[in-house]
C-alpha atoms as an extended CHARMM CRD file, in Angstrom:
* protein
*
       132  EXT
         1         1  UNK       CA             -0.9820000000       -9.3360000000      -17.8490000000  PROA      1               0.0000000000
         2         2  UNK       CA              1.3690000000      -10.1140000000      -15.4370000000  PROA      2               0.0000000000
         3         3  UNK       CA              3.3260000000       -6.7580000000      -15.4150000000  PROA      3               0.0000000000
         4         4  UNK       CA              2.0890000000       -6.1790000000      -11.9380000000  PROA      4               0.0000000000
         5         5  UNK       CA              0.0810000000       -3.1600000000      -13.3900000000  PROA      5               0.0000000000
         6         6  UNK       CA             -2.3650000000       -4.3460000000      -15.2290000000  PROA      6               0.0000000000
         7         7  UNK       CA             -5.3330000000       -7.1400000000      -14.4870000000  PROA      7               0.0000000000
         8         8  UNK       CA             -7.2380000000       -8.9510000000      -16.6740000000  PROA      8               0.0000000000
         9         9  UNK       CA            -10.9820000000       -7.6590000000      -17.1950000000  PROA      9               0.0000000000
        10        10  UNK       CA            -13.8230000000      -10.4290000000      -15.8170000000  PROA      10              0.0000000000
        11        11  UNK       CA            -17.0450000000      -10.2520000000      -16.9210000000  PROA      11              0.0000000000
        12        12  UNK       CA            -18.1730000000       -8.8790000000      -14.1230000000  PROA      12              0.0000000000
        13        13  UNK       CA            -16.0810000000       -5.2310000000      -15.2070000000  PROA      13              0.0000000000
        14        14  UNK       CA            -17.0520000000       -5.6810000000      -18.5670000000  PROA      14              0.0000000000
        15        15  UNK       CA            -21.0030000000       -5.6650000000      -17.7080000000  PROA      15              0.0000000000
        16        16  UNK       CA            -20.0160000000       -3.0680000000      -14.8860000000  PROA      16              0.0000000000
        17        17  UNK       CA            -18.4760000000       -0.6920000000      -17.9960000000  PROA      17              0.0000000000
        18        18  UNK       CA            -21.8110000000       -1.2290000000      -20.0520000000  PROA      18              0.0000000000
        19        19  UNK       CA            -24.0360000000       -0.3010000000      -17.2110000000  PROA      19              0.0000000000
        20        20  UNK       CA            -22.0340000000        2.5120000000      -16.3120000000  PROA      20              0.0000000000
        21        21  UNK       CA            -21.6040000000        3.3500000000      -20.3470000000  PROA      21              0.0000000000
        22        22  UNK       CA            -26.0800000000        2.8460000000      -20.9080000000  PROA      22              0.0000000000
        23        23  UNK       CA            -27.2380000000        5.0210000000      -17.8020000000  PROA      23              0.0000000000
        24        24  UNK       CA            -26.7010000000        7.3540000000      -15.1290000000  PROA      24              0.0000000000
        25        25  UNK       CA            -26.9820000000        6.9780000000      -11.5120000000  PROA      25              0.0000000000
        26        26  UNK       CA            -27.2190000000       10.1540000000       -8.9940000000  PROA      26              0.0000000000
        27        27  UNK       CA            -27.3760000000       10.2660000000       -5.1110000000  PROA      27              0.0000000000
        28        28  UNK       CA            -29.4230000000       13.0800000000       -4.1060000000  PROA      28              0.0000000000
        29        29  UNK       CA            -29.7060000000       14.3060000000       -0.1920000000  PROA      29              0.0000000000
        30        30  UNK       CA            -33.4430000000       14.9530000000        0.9410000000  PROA      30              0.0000000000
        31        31  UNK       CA            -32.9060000000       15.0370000000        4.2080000000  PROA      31              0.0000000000
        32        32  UNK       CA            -30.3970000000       15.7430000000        6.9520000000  PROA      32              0.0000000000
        33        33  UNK       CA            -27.7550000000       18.6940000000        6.6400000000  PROA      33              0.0000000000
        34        34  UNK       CA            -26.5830000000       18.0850000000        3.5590000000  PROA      34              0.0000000000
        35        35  UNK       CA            -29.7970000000       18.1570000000        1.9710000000  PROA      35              0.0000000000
        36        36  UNK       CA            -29.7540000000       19.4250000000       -1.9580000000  PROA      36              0.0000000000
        37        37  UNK       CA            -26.5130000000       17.9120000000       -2.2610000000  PROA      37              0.0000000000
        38        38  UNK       CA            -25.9950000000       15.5630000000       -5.5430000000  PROA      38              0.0000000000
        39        39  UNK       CA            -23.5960000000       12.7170000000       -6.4630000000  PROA      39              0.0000000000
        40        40  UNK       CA            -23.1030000000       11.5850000000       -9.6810000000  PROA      40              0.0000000000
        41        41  UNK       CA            -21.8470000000        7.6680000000       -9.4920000000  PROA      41              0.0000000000
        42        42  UNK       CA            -19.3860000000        7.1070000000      -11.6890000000  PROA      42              0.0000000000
        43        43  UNK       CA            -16.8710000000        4.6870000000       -9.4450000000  PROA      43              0.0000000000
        44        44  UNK       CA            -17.5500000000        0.8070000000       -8.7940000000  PROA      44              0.0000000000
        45        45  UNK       CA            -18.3580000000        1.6290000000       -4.8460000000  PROA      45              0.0000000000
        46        46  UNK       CA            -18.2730000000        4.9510000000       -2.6120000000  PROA      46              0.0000000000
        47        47  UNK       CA            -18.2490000000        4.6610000000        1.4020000000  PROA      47              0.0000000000
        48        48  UNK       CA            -21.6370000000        6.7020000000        2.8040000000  PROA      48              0.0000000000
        49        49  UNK       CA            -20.1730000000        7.9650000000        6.3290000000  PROA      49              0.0000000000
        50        50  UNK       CA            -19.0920000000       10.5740000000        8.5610000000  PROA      50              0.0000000000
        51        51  UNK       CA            -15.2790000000       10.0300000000        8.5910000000  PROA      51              0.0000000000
        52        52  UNK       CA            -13.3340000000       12.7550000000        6.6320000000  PROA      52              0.0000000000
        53        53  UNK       CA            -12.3800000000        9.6320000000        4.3090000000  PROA      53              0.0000000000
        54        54  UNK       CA            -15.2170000000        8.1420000000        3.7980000000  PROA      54              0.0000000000
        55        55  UNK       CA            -16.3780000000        8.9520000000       -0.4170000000  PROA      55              0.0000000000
        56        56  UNK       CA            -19.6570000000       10.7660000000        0.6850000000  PROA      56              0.0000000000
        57        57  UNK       CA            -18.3900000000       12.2370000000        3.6570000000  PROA      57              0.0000000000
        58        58  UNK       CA            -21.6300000000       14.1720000000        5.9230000000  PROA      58              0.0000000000
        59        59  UNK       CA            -21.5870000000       15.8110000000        9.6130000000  PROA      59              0.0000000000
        60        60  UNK       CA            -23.8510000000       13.3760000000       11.3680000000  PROA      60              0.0000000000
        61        61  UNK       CA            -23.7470000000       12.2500000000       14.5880000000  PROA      61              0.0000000000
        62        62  UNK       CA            -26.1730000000        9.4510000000       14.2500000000  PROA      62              0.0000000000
        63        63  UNK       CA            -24.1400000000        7.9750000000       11.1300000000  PROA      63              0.0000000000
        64        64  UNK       CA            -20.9760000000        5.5990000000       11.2460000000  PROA      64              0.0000000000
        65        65  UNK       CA            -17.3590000000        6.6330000000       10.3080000000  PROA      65              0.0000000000
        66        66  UNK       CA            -17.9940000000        4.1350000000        7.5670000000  PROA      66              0.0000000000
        67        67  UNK       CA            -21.6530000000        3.7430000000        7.9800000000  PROA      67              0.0000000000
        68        68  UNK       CA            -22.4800000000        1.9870000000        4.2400000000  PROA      68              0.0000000000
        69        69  UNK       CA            -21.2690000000        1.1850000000        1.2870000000  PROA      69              0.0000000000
        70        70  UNK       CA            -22.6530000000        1.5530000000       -2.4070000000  PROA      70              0.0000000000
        71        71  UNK       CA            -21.2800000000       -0.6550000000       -4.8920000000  PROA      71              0.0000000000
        72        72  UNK       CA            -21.8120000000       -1.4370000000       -8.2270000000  PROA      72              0.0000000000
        73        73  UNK       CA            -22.6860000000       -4.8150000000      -10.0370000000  PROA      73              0.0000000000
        74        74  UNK       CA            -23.5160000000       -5.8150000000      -13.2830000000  PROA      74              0.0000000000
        75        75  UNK       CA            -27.5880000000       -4.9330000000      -12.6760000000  PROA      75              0.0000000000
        76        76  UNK       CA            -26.7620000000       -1.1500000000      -11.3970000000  PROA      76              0.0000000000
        77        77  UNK       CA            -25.7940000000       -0.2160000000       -7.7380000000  PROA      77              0.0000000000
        78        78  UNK       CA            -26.5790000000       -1.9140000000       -4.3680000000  PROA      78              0.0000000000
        79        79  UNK       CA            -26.2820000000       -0.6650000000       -1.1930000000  PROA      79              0.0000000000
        80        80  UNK       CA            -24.4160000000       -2.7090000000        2.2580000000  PROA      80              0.0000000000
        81        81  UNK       CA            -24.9120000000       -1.6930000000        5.6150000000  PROA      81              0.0000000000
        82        82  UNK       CA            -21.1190000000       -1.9430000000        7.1070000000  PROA      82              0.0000000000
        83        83  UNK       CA            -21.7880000000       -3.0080000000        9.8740000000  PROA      83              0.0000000000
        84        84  UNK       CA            -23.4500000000        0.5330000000       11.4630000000  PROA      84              0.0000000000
        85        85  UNK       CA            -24.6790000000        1.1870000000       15.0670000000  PROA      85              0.0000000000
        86        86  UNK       CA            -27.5690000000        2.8330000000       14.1000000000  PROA      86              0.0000000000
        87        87  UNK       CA            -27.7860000000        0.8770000000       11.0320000000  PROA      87              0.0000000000
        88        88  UNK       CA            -29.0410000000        1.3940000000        7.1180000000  PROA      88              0.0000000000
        89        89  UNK       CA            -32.8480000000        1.1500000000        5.8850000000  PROA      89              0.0000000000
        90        90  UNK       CA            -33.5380000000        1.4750000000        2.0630000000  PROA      90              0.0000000000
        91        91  UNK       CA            -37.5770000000        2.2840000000        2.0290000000  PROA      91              0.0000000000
        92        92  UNK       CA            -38.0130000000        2.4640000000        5.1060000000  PROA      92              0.0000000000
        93        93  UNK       CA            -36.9740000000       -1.5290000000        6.1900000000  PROA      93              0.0000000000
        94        94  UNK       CA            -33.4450000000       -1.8170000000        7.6690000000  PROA      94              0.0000000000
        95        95  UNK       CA            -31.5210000000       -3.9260000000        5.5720000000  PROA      95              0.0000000000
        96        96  UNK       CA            -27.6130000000       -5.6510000000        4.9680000000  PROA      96              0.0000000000
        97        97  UNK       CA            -27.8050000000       -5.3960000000        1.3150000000  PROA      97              0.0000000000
        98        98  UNK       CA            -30.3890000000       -4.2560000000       -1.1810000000  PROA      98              0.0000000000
        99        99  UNK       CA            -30.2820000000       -3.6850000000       -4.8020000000  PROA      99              0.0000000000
       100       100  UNK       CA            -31.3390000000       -0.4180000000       -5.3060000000  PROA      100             0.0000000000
       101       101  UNK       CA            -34.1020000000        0.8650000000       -7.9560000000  PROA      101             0.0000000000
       102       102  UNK       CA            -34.8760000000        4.2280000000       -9.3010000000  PROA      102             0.0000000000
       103       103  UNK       CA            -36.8570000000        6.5150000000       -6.5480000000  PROA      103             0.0000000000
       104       104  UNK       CA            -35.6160000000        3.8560000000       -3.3350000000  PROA      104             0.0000000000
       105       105  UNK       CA            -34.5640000000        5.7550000000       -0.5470000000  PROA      105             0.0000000000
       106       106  UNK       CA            -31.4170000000        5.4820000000        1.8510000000  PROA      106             0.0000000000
       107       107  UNK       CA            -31.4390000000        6.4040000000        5.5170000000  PROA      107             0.0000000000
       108       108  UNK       CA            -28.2850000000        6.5990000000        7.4610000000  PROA      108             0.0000000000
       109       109  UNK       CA            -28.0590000000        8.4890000000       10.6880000000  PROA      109             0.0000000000
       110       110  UNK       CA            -29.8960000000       11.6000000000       10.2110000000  PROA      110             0.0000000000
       111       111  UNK       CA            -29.3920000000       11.6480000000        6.1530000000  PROA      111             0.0000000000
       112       112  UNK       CA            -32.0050000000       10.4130000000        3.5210000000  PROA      112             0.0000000000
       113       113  UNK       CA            -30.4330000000        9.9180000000       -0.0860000000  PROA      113             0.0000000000
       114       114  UNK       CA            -32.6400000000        9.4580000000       -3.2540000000  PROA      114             0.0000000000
       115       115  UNK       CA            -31.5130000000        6.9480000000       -5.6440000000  PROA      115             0.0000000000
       116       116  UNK       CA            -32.3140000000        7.8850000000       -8.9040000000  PROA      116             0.0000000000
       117       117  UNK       CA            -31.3480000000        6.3180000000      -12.2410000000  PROA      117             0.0000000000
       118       118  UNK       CA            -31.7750000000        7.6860000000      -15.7060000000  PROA      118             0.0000000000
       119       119  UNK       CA            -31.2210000000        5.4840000000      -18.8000000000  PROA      119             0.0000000000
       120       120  UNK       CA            -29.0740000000        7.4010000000      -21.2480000000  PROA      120             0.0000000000
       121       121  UNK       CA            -30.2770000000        7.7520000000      -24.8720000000  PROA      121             0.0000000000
       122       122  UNK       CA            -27.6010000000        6.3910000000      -27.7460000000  PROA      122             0.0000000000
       123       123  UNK       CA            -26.9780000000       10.4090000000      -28.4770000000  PROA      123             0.0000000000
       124       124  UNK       CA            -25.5320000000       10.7850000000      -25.0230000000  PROA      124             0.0000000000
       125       125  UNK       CA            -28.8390000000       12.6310000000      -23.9710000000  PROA      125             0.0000000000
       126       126  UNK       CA            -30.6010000000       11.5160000000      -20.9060000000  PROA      126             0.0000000000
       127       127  UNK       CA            -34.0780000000        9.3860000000      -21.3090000000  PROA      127             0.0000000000
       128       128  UNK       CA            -36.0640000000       10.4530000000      -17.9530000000  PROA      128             0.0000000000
       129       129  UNK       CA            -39.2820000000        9.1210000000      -19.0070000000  PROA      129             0.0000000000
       130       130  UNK       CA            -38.3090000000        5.5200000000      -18.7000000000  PROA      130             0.0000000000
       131       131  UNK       CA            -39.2110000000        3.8020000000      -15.8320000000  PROA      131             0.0000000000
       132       132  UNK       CA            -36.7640000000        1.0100000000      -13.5780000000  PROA      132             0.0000000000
């Protein structure tokens, strides 16, 4: 529309809305300070760093103000190393972008998030024993 308010959906949103809408994705901290924390995503992308601003915002030395970013596409979430200093690894291997999978693990500075991804059932329930 062109009320200056409102945007047209692409197909992109649309098949963002139905992942979104058909499962659920959760950061969860394993290792660093902030270990036991959990984020739900809901949002199309979330900054990983240790500026006050940044979406997931952790006390680490090692990590960037805006260290990585998480961002979702029409096959689930990937994550983009923003140009670090000590840089992002998913598994392990340092990467610039990676799709992410259920189980992969993030490192960035001294933190170590667990991807995990749950398909939802058509009840709204969760399905845990599928696998990605």
């Amino acid at each position: 529309m062109k009320d200056g308010h409102t945007r047209p959906l692409t197909r992109s949103d649309v098949t963002s809305a139905v992942f979104l809408a058909t499962h659920r994705a959760t950061l969860v901290v394993i290792e660093g300070s902030a270990a036991g924390s959990e984020h739900v995503l809901t949002d199309a992308s979330y900054v990983i760093g240790r500026s006050p601003t940044a979406d997931l915002s952790f006390s680490d030395e090692a990590m960037s103000g805006s260290h990585a970013a998480i961002e979702l596409t029409a096959n689930g979430y990937k994550v983009r190393d923003m140009g670090s200093t000590n840089g992002t690894r998913v598994n392990g291997s340092a990467i610039e972008a990676a799709d992410l999978k259920h189980g992969d693990k993030i490192s960035a500075g001294e933190h170590t998030l667990q991807y995990l991804l749950e398909k939802k059932e058509r009840g709204g329930s969760y399905d845990l024993s599928d696998e990605f």
